[in-house]
N, C-alpha and C positions, 0 to 999 in steps of 0.2 A: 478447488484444491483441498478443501475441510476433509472430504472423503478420501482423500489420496492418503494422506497423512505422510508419514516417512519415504514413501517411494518413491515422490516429490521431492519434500524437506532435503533425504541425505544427500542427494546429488547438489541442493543450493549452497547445504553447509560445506562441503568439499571444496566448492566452487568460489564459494567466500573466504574458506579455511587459507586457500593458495592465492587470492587476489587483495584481500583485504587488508588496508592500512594497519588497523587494529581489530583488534579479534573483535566479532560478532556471533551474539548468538540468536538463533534462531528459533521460533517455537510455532508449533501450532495454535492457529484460533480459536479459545475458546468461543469468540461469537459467532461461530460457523455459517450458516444461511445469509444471519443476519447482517455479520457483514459487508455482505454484497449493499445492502438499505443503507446499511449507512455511510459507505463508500460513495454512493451517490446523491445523497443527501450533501456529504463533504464537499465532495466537486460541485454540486449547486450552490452551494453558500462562495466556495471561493471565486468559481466565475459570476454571482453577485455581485463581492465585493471588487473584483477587476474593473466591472464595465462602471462600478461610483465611480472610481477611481481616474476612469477616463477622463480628459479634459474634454470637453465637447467642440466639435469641427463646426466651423462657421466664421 
C-alpha cells in the first residue's frame, strides 16, 4: 500500500469520511517496507502472549 499512496488512501478516507463515528484521519506510512517487519513481529508477540495466557487442558 506504501507505493500506492493516495489512490489507495482517498477512496478509505471517503469511506471512513461517510461511515465513521467520529472523524478519522488517515495517513500514509512513513515506515513503509518496514512495516510489513514489524506487523509481524506484533502478531507474534500477541499470539505469544494468548497461548501464556491460556489455562492448560488436563
Amino acid at each position: 500500500m506504501s507505493r500506492a499512496g493516495d489512490v489507495l488512501l482517498e477512496p478509505v478516507r471517503r469511506h471512513l469520511h461517510l461511515h465513521a463515528l467520529v472523524p478519522v484521519t488517515v495517513h500514509e506510512s512513513t515506515l513503509r517496507e518496514q512495516a510489513v517487519a514489524l506487523g509481524a513481529v506484533r502478531h507474534s508477540l500477541d499470539v505469544a502472549e494468548e497461548r501464556m495466557q491460556e489455562t492448560p487442558q488436563g
